[in-house]
Biotite code that builds the C-alpha atoms (Angstrom):
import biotite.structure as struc

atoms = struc.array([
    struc.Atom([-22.296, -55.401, 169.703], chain_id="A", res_id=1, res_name="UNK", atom_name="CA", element="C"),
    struc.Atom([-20.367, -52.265, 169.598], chain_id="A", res_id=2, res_name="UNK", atom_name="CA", element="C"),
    struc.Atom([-17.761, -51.577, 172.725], chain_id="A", res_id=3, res_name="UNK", atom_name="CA", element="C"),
    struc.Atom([-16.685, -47.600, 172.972], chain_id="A", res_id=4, res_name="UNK", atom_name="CA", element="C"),
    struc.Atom([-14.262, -46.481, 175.387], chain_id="A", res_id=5, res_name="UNK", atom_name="CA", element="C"),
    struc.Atom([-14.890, -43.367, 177.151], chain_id="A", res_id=6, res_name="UNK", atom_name="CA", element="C"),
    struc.Atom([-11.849, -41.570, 177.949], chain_id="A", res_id=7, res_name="UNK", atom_name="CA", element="C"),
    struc.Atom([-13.303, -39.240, 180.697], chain_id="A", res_id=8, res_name="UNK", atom_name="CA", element="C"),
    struc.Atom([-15.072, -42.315, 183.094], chain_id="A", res_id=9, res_name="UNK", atom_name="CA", element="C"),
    struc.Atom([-11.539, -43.697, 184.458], chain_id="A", res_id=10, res_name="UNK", atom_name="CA", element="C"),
    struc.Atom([-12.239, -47.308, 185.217], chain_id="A", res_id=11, res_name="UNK", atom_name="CA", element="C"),
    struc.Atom([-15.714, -47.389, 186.313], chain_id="A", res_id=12, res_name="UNK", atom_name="CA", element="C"),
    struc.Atom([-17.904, -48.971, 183.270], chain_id="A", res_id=13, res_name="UNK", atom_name="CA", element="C"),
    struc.Atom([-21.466, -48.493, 182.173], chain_id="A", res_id=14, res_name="UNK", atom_name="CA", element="C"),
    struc.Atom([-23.704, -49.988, 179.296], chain_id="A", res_id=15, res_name="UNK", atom_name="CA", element="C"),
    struc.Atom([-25.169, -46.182, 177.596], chain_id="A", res_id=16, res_name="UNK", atom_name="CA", element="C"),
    struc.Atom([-27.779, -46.640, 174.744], chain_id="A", res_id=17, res_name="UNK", atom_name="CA", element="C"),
    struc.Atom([-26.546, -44.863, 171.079], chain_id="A", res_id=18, res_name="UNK", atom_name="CA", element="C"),
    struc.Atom([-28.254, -43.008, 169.387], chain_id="A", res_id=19, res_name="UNK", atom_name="CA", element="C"),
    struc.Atom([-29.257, -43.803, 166.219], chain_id="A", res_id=20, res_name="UNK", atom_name="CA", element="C"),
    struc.Atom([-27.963, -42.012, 163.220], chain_id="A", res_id=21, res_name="UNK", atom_name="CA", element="C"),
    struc.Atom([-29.944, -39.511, 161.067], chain_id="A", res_id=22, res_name="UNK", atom_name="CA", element="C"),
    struc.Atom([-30.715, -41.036, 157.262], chain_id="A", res_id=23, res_name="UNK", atom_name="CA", element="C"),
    struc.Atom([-30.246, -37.254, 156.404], chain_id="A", res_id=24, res_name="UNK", atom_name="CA", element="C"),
    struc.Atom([-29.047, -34.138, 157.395], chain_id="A", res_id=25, res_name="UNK", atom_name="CA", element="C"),
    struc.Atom([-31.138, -32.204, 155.873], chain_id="A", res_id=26, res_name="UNK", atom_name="CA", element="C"),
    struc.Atom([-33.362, -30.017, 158.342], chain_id="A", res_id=27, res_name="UNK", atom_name="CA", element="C"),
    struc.Atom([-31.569, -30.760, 161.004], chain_id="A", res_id=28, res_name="UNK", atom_name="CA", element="C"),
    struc.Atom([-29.576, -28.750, 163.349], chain_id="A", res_id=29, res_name="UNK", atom_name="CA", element="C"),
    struc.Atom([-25.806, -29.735, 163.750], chain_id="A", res_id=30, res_name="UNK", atom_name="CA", element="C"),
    struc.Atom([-23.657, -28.296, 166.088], chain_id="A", res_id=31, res_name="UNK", atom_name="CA", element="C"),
    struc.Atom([-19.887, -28.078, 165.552], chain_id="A", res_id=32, res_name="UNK", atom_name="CA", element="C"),
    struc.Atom([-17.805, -28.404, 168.914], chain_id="A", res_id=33, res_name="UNK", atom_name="CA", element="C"),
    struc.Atom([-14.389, -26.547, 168.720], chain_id="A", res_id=34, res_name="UNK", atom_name="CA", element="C"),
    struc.Atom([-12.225, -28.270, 171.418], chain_id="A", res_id=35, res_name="UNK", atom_name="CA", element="C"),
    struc.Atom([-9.354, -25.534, 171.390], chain_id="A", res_id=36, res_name="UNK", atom_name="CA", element="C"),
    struc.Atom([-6.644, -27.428, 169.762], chain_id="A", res_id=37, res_name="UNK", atom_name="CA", element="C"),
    struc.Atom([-4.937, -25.874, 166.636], chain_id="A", res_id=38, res_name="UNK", atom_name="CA", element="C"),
    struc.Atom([-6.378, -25.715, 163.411], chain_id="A", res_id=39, res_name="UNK", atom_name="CA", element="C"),
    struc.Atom([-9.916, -26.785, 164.698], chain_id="A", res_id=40, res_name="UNK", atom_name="CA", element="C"),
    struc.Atom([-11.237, -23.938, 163.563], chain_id="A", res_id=41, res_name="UNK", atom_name="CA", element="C"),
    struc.Atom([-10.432, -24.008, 159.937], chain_id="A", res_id=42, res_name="UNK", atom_name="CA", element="C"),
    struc.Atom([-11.543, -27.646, 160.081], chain_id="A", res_id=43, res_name="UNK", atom_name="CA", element="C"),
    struc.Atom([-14.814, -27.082, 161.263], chain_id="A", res_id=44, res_name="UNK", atom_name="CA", element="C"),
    struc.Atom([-15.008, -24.121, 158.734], chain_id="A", res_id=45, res_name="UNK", atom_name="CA", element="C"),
    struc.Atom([-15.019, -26.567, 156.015], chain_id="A", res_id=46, res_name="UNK", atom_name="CA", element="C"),
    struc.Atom([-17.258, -28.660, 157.259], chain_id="A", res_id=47, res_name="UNK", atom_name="CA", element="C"),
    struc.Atom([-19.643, -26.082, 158.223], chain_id="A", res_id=48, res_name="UNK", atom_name="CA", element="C"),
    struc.Atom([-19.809, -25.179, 154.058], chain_id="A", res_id=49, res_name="UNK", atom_name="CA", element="C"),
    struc.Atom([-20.779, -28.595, 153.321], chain_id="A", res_id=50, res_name="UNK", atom_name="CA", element="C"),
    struc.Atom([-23.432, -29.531, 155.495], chain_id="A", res_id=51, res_name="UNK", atom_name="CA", element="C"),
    struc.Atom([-25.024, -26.194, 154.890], chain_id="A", res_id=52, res_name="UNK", atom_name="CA", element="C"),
    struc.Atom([-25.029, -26.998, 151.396], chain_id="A", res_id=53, res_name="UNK", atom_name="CA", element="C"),
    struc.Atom([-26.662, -30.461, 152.085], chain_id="A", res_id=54, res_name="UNK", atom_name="CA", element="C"),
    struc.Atom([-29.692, -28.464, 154.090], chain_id="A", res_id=55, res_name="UNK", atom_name="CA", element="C"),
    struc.Atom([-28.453, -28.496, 157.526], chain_id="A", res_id=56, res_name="UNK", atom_name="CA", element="C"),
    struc.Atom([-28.896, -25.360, 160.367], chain_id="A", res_id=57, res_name="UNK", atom_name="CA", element="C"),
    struc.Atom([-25.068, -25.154, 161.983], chain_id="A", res_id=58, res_name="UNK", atom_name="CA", element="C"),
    struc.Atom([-25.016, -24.065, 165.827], chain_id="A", res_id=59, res_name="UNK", atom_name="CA", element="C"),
    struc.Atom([-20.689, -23.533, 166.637], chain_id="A", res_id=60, res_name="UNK", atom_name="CA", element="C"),
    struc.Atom([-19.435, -24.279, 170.147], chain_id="A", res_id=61, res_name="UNK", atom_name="CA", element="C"),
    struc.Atom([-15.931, -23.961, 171.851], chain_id="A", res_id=62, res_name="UNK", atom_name="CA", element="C"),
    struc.Atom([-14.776, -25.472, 174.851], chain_id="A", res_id=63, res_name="UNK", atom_name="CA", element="C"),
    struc.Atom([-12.501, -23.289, 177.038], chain_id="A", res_id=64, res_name="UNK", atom_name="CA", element="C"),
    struc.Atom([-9.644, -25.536, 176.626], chain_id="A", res_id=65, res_name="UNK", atom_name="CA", element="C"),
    struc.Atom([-8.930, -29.215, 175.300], chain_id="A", res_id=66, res_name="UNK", atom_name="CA", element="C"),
    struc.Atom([-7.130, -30.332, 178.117], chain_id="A", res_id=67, res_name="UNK", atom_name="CA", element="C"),
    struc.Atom([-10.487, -30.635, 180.139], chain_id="A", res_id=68, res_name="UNK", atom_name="CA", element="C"),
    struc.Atom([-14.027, -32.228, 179.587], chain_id="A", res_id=69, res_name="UNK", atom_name="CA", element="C"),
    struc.Atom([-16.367, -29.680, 178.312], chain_id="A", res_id=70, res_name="UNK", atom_name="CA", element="C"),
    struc.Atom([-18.344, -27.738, 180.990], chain_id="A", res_id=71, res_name="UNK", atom_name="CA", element="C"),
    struc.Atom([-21.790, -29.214, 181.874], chain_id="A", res_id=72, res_name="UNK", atom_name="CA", element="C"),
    struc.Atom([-24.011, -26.202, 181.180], chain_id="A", res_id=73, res_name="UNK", atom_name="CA", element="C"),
    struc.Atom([-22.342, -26.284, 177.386], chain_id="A", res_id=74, res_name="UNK", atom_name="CA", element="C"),
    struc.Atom([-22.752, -29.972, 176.971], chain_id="A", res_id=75, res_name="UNK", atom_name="CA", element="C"),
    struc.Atom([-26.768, -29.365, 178.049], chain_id="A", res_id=76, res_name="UNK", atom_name="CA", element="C"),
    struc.Atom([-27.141, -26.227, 175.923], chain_id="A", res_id=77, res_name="UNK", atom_name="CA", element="C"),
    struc.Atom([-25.368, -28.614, 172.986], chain_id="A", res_id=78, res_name="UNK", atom_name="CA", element="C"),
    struc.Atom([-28.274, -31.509, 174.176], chain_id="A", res_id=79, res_name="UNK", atom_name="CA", element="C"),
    struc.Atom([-30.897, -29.462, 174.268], chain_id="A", res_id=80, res_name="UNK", atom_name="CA", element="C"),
    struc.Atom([-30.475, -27.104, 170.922], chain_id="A", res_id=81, res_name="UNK", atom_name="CA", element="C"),
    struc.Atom([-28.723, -29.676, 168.718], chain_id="A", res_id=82, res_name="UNK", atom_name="CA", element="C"),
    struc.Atom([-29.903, -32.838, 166.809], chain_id="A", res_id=83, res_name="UNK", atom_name="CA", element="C"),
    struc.Atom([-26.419, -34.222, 166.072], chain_id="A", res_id=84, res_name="UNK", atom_name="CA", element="C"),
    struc.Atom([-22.854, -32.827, 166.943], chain_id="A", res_id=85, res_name="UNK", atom_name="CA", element="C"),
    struc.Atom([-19.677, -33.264, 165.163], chain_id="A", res_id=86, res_name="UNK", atom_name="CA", element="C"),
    struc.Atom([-16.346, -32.628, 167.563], chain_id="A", res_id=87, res_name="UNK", atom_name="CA", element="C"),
    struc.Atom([-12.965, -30.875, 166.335], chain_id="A", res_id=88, res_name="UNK", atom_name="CA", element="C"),
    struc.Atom([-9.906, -33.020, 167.064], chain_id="A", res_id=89, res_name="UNK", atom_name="CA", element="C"),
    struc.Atom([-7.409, -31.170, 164.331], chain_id="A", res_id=90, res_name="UNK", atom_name="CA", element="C"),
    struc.Atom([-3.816, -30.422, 165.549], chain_id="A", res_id=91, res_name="UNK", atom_name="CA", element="C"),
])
């Protein structure tokens, strides 16, 4: 069993399924979630040339600012359009 902390829930606690992970990447659609701290950017840059060159679609995202939890409607639009999503924590 696998225990993950969720910074944003305070001390209320939940069981949540996972998701399994994809065997590839290749086909699917990945999106790339900028969080607004320095550098991010330029990480996710990088990373955006290699999984295109492994056969993935890239969607790119930004939250307004790190210091919050990102917005609902662009955590459903990430849900809905997205089969995986990679998050930005570079300083």
């Amino acid at each position: 069993m696998t225990v993950l902390l969720d910074p944003t829930m305070g001390t209320k606690t939940e069981a949540i399924e996972t998701v399994a992970r994809p065997t590839s990447i290749s086909g699917l659609t990945i999106g790339l979630l900028d969080i607004s701290k320095a550098r991010g950017a330029e990480f996710l840059d990088q990373l955006e040339t290699r999984l295109t060159a492994e056969g993935a679609s890239i969607k790119r995202f930004t939250k307004p600012t790190f210091a919050k939890p990102a917005p609902v409607d662009l955590r459903h639009e990430i849900a809905t359009s997205c089969d995986a999503v990679i998050e930005a924590l570079a300083d």
